[in-house]
N, C-alpha and C positions, 0 to 999 in steps of 0.2 A: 504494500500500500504506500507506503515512502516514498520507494522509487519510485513510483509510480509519479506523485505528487512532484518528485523531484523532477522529474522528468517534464514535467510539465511545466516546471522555471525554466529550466533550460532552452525549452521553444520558445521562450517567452523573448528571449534573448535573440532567437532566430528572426522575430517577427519584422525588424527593418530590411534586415536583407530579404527573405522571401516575402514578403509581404503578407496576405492575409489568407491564404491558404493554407498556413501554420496554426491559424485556428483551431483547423480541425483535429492536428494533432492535440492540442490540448486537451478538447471536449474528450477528444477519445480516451485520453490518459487520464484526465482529471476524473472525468465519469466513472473508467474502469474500479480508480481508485476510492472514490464514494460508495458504488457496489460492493465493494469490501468489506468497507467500511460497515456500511450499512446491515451486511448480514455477517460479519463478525459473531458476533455474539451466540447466532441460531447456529453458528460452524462448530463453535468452541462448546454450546448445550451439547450438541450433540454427538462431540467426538468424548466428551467425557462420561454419558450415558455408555457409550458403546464400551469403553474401557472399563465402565462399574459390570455392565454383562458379559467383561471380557468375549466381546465383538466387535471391530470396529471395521466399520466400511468406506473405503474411498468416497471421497462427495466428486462425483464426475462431472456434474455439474456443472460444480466451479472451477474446475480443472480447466474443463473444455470452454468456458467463456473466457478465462483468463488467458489461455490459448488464444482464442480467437479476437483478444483484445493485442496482445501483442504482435502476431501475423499481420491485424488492421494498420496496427501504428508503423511497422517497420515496413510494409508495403506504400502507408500512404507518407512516407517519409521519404520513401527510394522515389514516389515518383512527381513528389515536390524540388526534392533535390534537383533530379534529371527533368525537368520541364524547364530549370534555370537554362 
């Protein structure tokens, strides 16, 4: 979630030089990172239930968005970069 946040200063930095297409990197990072954020808490209820019934199951879930949130950003970063 940091990085995330962090990352999303760092474009912030970017924004004169590429202009406002860097946006959307933001949205993307910042968002990622408030969905984290956000369900934190129901990740941690529930990976410590699973270890009081000594069970615990991958949350794929969040696996696969947080996936597809980093793919987004390093996709829409390569082709900000390369449209300069």
């Amino acid at each position: 979630m940091m990085a995330l946040v962090t990352a999303s200063a760092i474009f912030l930095r970017w924004l004169p030089r590429y202009g406002l297409l860097i946006l959307v990197l933001i949205v993307v990072s910042f968002g990622a990172a408030v969905a984290i954020y956000l369900t934190q808490k129901r990740r941690y209820r529930t990976a410590s239930e699973g270890i009081e019934r000594e069970k615990v199951e991958a949350d794929v879930n969040a696996v696969l968005w947080t996936a597809l949130a980093g793919v987004a950003l390093g996709a829409l970063g390569l082709l900000i970069v390369a449209s300069e």
